[in-house]
Every structure is written in structure tokens, then in C-alpha cells.
mmCIF file of the N, C-alpha and C atoms, coordinates in Angstrom:
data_MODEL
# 
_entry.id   MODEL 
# 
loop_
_atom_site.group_PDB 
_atom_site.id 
_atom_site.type_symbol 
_atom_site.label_atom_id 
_atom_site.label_alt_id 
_atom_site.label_comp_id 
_atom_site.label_asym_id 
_atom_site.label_entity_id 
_atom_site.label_seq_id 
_atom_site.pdbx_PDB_ins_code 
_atom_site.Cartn_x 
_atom_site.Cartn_y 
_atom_site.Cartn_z 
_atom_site.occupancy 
_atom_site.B_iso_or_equiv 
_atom_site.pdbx_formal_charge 
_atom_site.auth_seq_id 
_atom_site.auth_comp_id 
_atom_site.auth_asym_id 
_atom_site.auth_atom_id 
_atom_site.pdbx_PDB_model_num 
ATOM 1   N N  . UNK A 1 1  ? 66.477 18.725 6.531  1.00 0.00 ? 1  UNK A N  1 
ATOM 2   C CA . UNK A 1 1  ? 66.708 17.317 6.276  1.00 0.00 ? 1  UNK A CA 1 
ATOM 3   C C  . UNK A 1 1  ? 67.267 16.678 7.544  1.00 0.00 ? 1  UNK A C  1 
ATOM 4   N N  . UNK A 1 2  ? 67.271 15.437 7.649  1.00 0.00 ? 2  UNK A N  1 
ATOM 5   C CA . UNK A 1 2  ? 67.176 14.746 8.591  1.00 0.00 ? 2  UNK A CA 1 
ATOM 6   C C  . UNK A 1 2  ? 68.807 13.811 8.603  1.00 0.00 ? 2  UNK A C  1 
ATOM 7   N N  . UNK A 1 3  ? 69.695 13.791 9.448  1.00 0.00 ? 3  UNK A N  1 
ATOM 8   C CA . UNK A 1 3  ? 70.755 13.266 9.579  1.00 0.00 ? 3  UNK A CA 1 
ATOM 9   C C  . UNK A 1 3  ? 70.850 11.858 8.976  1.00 0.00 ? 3  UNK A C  1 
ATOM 10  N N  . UNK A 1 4  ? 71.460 11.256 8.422  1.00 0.00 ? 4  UNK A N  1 
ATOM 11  C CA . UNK A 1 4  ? 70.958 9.449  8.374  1.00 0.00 ? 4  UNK A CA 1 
ATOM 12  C C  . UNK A 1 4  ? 71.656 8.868  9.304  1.00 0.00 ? 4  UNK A C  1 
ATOM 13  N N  . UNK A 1 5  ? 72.772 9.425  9.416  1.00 0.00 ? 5  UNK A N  1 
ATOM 14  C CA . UNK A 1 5  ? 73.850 8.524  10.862 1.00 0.00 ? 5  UNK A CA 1 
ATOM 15  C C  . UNK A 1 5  ? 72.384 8.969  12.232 1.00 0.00 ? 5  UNK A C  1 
ATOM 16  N N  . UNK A 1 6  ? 72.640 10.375 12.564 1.00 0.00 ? 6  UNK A N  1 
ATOM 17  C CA . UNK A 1 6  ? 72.491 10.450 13.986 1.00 0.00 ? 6  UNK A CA 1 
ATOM 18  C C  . UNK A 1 6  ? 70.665 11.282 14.264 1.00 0.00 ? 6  UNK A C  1 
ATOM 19  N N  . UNK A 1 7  ? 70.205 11.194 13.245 1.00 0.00 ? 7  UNK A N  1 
ATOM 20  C CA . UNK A 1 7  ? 68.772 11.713 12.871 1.00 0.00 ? 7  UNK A CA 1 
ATOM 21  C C  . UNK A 1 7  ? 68.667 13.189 13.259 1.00 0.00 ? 7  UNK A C  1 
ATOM 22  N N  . UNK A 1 8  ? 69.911 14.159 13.559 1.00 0.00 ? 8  UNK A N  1 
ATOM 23  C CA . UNK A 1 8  ? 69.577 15.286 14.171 1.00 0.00 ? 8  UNK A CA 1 
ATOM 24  C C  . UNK A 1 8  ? 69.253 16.339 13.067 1.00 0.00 ? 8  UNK A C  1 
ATOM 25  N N  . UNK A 1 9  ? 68.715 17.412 13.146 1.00 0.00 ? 9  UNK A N  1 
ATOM 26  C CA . UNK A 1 9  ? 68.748 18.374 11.683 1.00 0.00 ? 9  UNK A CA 1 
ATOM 27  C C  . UNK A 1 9  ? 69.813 18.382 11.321 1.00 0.00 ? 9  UNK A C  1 
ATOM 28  N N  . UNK A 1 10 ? 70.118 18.350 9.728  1.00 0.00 ? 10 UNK A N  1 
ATOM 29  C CA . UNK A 1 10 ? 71.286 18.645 9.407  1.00 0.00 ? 10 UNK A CA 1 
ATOM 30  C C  . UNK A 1 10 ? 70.706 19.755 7.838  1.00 0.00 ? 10 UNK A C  1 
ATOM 31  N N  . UNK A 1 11 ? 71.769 19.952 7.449  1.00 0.00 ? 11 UNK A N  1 
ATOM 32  C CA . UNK A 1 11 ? 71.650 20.770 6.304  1.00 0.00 ? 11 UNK A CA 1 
ATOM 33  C C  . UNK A 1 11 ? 72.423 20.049 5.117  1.00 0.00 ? 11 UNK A C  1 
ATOM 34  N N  . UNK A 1 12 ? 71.233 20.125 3.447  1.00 0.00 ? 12 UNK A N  1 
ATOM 35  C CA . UNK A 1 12 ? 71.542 19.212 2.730  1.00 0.00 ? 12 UNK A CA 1 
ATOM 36  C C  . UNK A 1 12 ? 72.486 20.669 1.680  1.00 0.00 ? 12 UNK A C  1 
ATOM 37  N N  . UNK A 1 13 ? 73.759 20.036 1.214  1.00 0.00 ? 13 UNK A N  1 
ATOM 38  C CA . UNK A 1 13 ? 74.157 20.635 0.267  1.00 0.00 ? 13 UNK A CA 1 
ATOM 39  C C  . UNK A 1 13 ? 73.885 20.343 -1.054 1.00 0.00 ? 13 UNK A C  1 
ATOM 40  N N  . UNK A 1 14 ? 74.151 21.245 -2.028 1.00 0.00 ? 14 UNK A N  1 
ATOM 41  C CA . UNK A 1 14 ? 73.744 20.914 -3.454 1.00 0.00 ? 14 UNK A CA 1 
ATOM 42  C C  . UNK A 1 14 ? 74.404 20.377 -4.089 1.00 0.00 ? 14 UNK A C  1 
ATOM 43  N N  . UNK A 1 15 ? 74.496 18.828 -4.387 1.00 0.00 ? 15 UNK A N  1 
ATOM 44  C CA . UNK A 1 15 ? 75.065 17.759 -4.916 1.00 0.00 ? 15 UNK A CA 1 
ATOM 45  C C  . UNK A 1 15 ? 75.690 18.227 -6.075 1.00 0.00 ? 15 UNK A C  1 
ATOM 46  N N  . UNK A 1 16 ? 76.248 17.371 -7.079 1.00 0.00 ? 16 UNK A N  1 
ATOM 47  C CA . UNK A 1 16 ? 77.028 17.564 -8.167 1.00 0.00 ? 16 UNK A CA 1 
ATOM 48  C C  . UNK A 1 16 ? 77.316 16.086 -8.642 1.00 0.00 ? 16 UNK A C  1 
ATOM 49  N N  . UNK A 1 17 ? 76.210 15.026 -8.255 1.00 0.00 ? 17 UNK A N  1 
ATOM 50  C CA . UNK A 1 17 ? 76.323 13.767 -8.613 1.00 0.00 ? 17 UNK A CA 1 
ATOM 51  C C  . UNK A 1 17 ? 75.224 12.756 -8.258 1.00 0.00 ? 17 UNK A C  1 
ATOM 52  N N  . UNK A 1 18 ? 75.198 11.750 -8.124 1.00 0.00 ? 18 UNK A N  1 
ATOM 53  C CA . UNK A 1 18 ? 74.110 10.357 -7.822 1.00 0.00 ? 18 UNK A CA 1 
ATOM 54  C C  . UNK A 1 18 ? 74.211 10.713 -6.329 1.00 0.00 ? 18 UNK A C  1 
ATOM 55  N N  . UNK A 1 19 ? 73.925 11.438 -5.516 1.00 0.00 ? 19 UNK A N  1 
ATOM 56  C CA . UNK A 1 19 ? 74.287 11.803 -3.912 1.00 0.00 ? 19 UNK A CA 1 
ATOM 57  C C  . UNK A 1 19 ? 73.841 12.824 -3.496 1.00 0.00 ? 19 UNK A C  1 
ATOM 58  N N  . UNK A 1 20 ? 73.727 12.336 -2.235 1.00 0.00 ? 20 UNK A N  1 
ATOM 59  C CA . UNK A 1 20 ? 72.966 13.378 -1.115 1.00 0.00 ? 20 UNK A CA 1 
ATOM 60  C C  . UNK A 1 20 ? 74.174 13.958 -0.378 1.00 0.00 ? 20 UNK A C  1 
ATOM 61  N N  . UNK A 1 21 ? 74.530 14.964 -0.126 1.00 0.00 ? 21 UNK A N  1 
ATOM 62  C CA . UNK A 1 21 ? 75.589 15.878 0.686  1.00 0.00 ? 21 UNK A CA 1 
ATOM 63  C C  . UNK A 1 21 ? 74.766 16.393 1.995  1.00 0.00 ? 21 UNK A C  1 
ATOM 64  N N  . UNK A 1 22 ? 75.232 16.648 2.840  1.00 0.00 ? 22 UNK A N  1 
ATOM 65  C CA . UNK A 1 22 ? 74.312 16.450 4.058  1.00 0.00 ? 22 UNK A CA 1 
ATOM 66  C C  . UNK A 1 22 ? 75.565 17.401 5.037  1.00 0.00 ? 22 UNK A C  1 
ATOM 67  N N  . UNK A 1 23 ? 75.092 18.429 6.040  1.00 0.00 ? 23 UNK A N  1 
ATOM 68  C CA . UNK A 1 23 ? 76.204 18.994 6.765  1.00 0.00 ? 23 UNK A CA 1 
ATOM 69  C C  . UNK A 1 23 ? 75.578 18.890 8.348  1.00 0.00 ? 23 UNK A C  1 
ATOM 70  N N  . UNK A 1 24 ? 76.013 18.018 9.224  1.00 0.00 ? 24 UNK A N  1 
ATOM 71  C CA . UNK A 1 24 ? 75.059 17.404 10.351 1.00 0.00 ? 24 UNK A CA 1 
ATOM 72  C C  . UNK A 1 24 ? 75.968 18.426 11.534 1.00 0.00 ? 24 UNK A C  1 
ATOM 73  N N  . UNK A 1 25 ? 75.321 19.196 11.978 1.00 0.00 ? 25 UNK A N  1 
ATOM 74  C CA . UNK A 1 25 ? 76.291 20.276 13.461 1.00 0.00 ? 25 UNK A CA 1 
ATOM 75  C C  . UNK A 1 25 ? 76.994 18.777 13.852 1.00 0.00 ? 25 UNK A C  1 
ATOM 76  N N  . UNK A 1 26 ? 76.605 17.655 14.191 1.00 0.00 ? 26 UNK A N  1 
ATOM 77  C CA . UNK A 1 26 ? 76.554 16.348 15.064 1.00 0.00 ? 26 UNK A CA 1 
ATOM 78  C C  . UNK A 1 26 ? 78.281 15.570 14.511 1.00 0.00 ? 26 UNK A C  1 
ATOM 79  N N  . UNK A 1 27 ? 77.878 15.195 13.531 1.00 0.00 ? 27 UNK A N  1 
ATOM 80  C CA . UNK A 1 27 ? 78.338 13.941 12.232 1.00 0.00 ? 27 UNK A CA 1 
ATOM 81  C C  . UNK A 1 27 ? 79.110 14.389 11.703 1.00 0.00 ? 27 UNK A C  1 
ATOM 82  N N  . UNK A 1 28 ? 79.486 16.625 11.235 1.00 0.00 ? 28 UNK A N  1 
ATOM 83  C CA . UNK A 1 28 ? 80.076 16.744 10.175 1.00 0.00 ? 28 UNK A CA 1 
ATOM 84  C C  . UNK A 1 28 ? 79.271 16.499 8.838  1.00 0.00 ? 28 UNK A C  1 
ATOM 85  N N  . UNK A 1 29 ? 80.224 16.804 7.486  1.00 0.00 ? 29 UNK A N  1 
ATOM 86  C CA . UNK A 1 29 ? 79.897 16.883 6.584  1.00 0.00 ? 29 UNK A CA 1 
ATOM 87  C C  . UNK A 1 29 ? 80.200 15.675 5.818  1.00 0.00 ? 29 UNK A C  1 
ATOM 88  N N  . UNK A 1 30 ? 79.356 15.389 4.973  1.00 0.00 ? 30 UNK A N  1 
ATOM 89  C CA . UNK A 1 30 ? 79.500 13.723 4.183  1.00 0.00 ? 30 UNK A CA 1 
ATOM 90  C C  . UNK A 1 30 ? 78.292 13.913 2.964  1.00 0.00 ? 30 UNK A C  1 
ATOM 91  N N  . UNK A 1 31 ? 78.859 12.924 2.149  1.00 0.00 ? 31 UNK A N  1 
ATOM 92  C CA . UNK A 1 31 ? 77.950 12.526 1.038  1.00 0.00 ? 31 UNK A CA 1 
ATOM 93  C C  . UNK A 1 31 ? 77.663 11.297 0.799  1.00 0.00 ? 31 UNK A C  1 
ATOM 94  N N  . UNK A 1 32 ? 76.229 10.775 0.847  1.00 0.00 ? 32 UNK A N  1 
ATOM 95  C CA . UNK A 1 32 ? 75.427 9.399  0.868  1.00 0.00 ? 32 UNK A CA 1 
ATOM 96  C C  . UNK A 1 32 ? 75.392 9.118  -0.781 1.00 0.00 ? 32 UNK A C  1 
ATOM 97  N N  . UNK A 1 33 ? 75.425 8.280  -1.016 1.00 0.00 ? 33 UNK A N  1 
ATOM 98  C CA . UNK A 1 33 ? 75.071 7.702  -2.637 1.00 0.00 ? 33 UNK A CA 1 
ATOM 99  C C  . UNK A 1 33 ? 73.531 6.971  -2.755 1.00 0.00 ? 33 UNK A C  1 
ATOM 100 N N  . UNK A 1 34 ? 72.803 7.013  -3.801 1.00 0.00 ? 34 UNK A N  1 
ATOM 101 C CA . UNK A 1 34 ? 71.278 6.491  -3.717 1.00 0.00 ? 34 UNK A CA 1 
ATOM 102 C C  . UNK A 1 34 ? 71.246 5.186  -3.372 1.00 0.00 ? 34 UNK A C  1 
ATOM 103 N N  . UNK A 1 35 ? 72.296 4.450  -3.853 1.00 0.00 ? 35 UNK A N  1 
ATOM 104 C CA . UNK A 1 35 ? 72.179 3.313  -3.415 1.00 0.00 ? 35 UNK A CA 1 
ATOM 105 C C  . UNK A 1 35 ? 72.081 2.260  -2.123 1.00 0.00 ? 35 UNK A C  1 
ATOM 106 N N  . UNK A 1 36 ? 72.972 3.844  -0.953 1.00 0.00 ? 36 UNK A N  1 
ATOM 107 C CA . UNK A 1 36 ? 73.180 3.857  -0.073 1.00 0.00 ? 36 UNK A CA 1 
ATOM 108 C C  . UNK A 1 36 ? 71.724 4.386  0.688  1.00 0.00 ? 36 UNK A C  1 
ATOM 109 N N  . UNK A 1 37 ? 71.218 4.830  0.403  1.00 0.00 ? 37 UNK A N  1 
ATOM 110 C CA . UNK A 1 37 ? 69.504 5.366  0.807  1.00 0.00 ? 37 UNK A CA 1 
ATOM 111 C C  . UNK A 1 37 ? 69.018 4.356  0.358  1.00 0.00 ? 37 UNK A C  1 
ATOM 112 N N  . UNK A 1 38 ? 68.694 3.682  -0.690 1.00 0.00 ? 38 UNK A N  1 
ATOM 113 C CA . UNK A 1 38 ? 67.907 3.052  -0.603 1.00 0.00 ? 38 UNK A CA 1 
ATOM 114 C C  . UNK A 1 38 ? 68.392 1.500  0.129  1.00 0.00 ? 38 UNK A C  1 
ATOM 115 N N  . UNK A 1 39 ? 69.467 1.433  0.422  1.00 0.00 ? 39 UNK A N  1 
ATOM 116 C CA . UNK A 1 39 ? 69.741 -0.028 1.322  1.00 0.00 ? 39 UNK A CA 1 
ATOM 117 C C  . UNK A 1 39 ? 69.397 0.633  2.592  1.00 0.00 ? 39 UNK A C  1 
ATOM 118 N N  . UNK A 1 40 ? 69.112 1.699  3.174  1.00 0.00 ? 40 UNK A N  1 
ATOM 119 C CA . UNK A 1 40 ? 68.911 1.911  4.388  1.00 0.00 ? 40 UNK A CA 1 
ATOM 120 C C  . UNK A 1 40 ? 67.425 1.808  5.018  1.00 0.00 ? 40 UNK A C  1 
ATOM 121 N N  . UNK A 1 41 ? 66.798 2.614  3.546  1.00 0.00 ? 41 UNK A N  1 
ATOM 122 C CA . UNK A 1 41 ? 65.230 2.663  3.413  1.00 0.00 ? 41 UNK A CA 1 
ATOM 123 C C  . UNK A 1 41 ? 64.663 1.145  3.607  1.00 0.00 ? 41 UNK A C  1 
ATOM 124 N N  . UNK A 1 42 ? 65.291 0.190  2.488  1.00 0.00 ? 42 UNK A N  1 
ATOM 125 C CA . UNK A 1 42 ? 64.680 -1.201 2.470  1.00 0.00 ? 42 UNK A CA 1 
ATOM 126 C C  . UNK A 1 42 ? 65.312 -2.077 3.286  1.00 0.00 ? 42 UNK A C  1 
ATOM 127 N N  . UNK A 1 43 ? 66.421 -2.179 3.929  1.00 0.00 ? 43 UNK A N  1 
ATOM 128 C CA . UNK A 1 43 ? 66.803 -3.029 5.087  1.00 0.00 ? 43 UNK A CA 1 
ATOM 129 C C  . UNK A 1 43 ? 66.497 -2.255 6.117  1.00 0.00 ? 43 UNK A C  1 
ATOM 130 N N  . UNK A 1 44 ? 65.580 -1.074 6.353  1.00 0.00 ? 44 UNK A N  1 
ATOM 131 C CA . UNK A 1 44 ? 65.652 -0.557 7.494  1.00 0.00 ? 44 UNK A CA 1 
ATOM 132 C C  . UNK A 1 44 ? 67.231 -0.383 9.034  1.00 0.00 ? 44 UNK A C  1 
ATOM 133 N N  . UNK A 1 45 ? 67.992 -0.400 8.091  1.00 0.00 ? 45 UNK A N  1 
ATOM 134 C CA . UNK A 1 45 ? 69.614 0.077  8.489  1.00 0.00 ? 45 UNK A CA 1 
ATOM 135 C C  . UNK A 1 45 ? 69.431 1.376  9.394  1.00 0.00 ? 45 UNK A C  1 
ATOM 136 N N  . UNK A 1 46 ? 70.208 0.745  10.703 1.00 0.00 ? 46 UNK A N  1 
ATOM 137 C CA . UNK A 1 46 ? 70.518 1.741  11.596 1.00 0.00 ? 46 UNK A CA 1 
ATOM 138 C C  . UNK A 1 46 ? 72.090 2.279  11.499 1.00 0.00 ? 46 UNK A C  1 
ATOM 139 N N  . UNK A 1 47 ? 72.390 3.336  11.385 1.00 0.00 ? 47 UNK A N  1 
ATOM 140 C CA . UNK A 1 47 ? 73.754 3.208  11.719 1.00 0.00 ? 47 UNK A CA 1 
ATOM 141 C C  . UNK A 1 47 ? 73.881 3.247  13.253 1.00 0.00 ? 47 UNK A C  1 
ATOM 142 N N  . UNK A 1 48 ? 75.612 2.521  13.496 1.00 0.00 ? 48 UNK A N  1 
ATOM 143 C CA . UNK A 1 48 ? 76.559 2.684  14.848 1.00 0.00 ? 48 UNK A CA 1 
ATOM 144 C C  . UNK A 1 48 ? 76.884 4.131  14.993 1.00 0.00 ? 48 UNK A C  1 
ATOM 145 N N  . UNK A 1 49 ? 75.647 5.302  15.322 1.00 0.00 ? 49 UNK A N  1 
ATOM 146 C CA . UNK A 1 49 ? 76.643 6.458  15.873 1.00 0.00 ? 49 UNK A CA 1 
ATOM 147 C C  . UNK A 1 49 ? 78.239 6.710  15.689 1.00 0.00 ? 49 UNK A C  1 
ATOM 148 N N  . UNK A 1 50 ? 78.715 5.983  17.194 1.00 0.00 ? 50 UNK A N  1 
ATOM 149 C CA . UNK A 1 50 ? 80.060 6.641  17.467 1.00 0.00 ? 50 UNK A CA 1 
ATOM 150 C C  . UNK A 1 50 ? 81.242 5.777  16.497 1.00 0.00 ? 50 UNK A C  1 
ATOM 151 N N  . UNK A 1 51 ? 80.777 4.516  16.018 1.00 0.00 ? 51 UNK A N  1 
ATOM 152 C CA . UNK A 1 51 ? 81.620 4.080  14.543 1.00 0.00 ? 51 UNK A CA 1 
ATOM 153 C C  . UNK A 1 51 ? 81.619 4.967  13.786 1.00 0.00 ? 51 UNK A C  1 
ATOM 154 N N  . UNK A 1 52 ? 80.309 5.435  13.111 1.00 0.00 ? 52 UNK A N  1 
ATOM 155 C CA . UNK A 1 52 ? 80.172 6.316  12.045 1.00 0.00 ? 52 UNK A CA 1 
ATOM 156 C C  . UNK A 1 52 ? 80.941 7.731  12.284 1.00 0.00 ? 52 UNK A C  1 
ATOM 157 N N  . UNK A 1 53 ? 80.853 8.299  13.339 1.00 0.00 ? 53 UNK A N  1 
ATOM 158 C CA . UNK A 1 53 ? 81.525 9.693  13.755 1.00 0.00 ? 53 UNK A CA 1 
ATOM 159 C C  . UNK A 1 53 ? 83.023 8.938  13.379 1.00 0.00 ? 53 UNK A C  1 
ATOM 160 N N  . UNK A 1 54 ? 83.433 8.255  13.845 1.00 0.00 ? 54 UNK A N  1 
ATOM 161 C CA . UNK A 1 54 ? 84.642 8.006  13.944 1.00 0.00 ? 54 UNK A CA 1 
ATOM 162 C C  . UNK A 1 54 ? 85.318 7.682  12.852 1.00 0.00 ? 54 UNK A C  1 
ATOM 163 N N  . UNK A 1 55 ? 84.694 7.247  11.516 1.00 0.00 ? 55 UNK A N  1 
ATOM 164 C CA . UNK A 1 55 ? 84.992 7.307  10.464 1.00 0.00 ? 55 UNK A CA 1 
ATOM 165 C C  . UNK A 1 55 ? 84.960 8.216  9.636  1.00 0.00 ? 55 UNK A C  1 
ATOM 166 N N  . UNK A 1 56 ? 84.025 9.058  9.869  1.00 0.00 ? 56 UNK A N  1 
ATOM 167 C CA . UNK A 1 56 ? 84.420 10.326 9.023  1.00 0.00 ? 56 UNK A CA 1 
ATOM 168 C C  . UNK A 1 56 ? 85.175 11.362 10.087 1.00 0.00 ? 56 UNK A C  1 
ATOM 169 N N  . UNK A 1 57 ? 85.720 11.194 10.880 1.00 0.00 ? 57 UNK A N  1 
ATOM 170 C CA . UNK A 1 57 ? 86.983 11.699 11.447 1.00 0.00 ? 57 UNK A CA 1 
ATOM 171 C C  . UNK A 1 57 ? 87.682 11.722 10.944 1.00 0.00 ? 57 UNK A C  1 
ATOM 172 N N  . UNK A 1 58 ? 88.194 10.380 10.637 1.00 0.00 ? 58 UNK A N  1 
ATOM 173 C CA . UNK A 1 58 ? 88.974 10.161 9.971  1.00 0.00 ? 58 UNK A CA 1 
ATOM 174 C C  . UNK A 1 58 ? 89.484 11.173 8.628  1.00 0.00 ? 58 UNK A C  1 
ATOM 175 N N  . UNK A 1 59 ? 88.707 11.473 8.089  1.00 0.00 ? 59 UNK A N  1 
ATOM 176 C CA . UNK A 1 59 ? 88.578 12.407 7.122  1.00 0.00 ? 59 UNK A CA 1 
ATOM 177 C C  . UNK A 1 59 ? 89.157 13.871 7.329  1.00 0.00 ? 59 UNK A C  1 
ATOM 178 N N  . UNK A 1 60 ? 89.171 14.232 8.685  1.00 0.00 ? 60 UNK A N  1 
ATOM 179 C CA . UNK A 1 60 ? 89.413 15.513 9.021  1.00 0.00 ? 60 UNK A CA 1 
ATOM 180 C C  . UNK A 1 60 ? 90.628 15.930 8.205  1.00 0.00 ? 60 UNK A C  1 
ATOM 181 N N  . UNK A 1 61 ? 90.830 17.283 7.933  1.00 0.00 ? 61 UNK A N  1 
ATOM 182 C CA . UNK A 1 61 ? 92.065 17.685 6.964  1.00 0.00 ? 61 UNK A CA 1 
ATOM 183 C C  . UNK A 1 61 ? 92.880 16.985 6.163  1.00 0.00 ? 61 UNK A C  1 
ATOM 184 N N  . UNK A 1 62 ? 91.780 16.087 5.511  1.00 0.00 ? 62 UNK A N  1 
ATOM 185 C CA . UNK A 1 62 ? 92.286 16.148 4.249  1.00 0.00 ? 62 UNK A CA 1 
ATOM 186 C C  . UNK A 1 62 ? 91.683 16.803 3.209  1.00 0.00 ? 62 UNK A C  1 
ATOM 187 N N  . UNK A 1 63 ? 90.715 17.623 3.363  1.00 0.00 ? 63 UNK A N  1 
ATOM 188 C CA . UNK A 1 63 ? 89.877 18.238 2.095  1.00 0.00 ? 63 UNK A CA 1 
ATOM 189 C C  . UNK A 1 63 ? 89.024 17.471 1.760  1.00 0.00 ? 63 UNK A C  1 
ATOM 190 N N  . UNK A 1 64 ? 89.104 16.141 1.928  1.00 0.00 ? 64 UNK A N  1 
ATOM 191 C CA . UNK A 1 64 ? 87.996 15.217 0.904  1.00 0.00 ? 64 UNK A CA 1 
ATOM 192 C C  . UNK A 1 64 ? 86.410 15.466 2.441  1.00 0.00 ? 64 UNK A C  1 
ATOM 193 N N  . UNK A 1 65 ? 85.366 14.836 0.950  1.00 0.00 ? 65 UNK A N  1 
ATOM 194 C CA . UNK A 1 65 ? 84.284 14.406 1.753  1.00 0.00 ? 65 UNK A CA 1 
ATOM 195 C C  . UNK A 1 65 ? 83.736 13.167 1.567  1.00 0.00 ? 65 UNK A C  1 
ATOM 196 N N  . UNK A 1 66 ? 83.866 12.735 2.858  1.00 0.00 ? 66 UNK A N  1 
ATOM 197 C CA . UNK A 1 66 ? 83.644 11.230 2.755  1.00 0.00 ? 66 UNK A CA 1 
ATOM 198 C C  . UNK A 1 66 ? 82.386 11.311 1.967  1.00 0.00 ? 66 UNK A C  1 
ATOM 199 N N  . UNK A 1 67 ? 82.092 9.645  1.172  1.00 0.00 ? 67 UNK A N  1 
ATOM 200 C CA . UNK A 1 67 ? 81.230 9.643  0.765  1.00 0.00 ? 67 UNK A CA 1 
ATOM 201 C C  . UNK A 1 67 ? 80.887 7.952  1.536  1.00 0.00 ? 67 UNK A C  1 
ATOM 202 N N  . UNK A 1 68 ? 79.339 8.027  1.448  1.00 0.00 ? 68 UNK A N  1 
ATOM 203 C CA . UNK A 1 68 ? 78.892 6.483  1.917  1.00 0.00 ? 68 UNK A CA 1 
ATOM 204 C C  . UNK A 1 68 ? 78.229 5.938  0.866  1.00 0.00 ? 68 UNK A C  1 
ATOM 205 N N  . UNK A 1 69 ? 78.823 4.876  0.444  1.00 0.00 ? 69 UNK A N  1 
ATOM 206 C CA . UNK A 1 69 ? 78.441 3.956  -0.491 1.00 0.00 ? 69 UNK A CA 1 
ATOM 207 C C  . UNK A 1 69 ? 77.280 2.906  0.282  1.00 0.00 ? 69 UNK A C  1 
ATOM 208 N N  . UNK A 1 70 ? 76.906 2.060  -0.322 1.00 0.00 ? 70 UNK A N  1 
ATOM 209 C CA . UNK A 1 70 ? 75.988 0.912  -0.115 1.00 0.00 ? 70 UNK A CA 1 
ATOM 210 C C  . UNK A 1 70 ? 76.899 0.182  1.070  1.00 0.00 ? 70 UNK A C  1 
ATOM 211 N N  . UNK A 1 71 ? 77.868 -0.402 0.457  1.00 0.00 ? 71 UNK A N  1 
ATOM 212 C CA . UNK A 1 71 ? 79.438 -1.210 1.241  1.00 0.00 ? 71 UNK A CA 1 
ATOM 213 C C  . UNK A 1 71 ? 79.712 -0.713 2.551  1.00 0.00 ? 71 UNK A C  1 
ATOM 214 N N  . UNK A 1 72 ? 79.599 0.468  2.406  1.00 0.00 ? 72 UNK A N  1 
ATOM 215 C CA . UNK A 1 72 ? 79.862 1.802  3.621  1.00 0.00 ? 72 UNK A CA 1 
ATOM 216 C C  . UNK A 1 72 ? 78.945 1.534  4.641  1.00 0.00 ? 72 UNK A C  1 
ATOM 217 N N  . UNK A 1 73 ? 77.625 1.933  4.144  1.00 0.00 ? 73 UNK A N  1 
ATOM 218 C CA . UNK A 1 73 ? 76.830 1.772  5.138  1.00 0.00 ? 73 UNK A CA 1 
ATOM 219 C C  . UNK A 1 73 ? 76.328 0.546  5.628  1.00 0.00 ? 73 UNK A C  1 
ATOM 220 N N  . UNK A 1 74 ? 76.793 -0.807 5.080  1.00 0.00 ? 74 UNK A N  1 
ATOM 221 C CA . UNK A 1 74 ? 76.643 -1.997 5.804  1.00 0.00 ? 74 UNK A CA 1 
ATOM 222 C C  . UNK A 1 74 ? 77.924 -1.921 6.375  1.00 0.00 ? 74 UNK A C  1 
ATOM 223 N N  . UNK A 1 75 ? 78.912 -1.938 6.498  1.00 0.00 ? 75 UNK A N  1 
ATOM 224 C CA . UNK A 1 75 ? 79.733 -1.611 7.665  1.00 0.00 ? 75 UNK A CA 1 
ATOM 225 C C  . UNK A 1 75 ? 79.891 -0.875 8.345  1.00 0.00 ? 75 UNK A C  1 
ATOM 226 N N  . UNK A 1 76 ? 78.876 -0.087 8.382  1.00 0.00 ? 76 UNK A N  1 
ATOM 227 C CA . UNK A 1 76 ? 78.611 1.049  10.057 1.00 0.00 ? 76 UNK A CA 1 
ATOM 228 C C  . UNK A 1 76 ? 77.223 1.022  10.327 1.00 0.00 ? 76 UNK A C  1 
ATOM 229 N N  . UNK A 1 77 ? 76.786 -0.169 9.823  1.00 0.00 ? 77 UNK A N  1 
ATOM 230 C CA . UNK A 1 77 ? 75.349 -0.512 10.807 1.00 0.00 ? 77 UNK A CA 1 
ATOM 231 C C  . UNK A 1 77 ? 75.747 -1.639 12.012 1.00 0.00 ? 77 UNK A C  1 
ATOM 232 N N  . UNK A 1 78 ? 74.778 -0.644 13.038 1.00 0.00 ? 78 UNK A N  1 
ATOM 233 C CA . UNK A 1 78 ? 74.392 -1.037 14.038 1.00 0.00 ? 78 UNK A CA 1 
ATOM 234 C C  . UNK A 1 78 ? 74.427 -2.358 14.078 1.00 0.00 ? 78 UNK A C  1 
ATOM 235 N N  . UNK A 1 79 ? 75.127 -3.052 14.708 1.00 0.00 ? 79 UNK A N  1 
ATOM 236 C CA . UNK A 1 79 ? 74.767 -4.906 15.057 1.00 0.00 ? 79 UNK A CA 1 
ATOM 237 C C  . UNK A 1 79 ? 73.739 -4.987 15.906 1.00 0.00 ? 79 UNK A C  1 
# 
């Protein structure tokens, strides 16, 4: 599977909800919501790379995995 932040291979994990889990060598690990695919698919949404890295940094040790909502991913697209 294909990264959605940074398009590099990544590896999809086996969900447990409305979501894509995704483990990018690049990006780290995160989970997309459908809603969030399909605003990317039909607005053709790029994400900001080094925003996006930098937000799920953020995340580092706390245990959680970020997830990207619809909301999410219009605020880490590309201007």
C-alpha cells in the first residue's frame, strides 16, 4: 500500500474500525478514516509532508495512534 502523506511503500495494518492503519518506514504509524480517503480521492488533496510528519510526532510516546479525520486532513493539505 501506498503512503497517503508521503506516497512511499508503507505497510497497511489490520484495522478494528471505519479506518485504514498504515505503518510508513517515512511518516510512522497512523490511522486514516474513510471519510478522510475519500476527501482526498475527490478533492484530489495533497498533503504538506513535513507538517504532516510533524504532527504525528507529536504523538511520539504516548501510545496513541494518531488518527486522520476528514478535519485532519484539510489541515495538513498542501496550500
Amino acid at each position: 500500500m501506498e503512503c497517503f502523506i508521503c506516497k512511499s511503500k508503507a505497510n497497511e495494518v489490520t484495522p478494528s474500525g471505519d479506518y485504514k492503519q498504515l505503518a510508513c518506514p517515512e511518516c510512522g504509524e497512523y490511522k486514516i478514516s474513510g471519510t478522510a480517503t475519500k476527501a482526498i480521492e475527490n478533492k484530489r488533496l495533497i498533503f504538506d509532508i513535513q507538517r504532516s510528519r510533524e504532527w504525528l510526532n507529536s504523538f511520539l510516546g504516548t501510545g496513541q495512534i494518531p488518527l486522520i479525520d476528514e478535519g485532519k486532513a484539510l489541515g495538513l493539505q498542501k496550500l
